[in-house]
N, C-alpha and C positions, 0 to 999 in steps of 0.2 A: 791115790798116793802111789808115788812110783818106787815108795822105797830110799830115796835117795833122802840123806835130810836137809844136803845145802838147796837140793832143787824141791825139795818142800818149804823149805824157811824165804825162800824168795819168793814161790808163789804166795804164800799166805800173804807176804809183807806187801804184795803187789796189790792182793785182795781189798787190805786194809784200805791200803795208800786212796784204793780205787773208791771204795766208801767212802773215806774221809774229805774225796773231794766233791763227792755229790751230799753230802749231808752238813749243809746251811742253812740250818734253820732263821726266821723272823729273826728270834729272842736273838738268836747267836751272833747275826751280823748287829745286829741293833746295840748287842754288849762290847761289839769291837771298835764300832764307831764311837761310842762312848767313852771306851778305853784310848782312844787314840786322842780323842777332844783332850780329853786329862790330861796324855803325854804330852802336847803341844800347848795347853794354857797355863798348865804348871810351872813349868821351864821359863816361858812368857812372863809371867807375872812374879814371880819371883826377881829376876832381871829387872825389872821393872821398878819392883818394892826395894832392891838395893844400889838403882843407881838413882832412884829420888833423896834415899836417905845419903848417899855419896856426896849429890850435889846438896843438900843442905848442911854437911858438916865442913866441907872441902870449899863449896861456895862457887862451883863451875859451871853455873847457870845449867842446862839441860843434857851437858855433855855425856856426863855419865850415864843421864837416863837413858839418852837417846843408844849410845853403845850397849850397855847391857840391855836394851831393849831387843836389839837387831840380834845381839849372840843368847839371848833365850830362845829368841824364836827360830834361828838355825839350830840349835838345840833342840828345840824341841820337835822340829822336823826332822832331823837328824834321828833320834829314840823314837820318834812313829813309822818313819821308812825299814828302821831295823826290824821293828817290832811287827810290820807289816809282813817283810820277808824271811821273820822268823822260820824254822822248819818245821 
């Protein structure tokens, strides 16, 4: 320790950082791909479940489906990219 505390709080943080990017465990990428399947079929299927019910009360044959189809699933691409590049 050289005494200083801003040039100790950045090595430590540097330390961490450096950990945190070799320590990928199985379980842990296994729980993130999991987490990401969820963030994009969630979005998806909801979309999905509200533009069937759309075209049945509205009567516009697939239109709705097909749209809230397409914006769940940018959606949910959208909340798996962020959540990919989370920090």
């Amino acid at each position: 320790m050289s005494g200083d505390p801003l040039e100790d709080a950045v090595r430590t943080r540097r330390e961490r950082e450096a950990r945190a990017r070799h320590d990928h465990s199985f379980a842990r990428n296994l729980a993130m791909i999991g987490a990401l399947g969820w963030l994009i079929v969630t979005p998806t299927l909801l979309g999905l479940f509200a533009g069937r019910w759309l075209d049945r009360v509205i009567g516009g044959g697939i239109m709705f489906s097909g749209a809230l189809l397409v914006l769940g699933v940018t959606l949910g691409g959208w909340l798996a990219w962020q959540r990919m590049n989370a920090p």
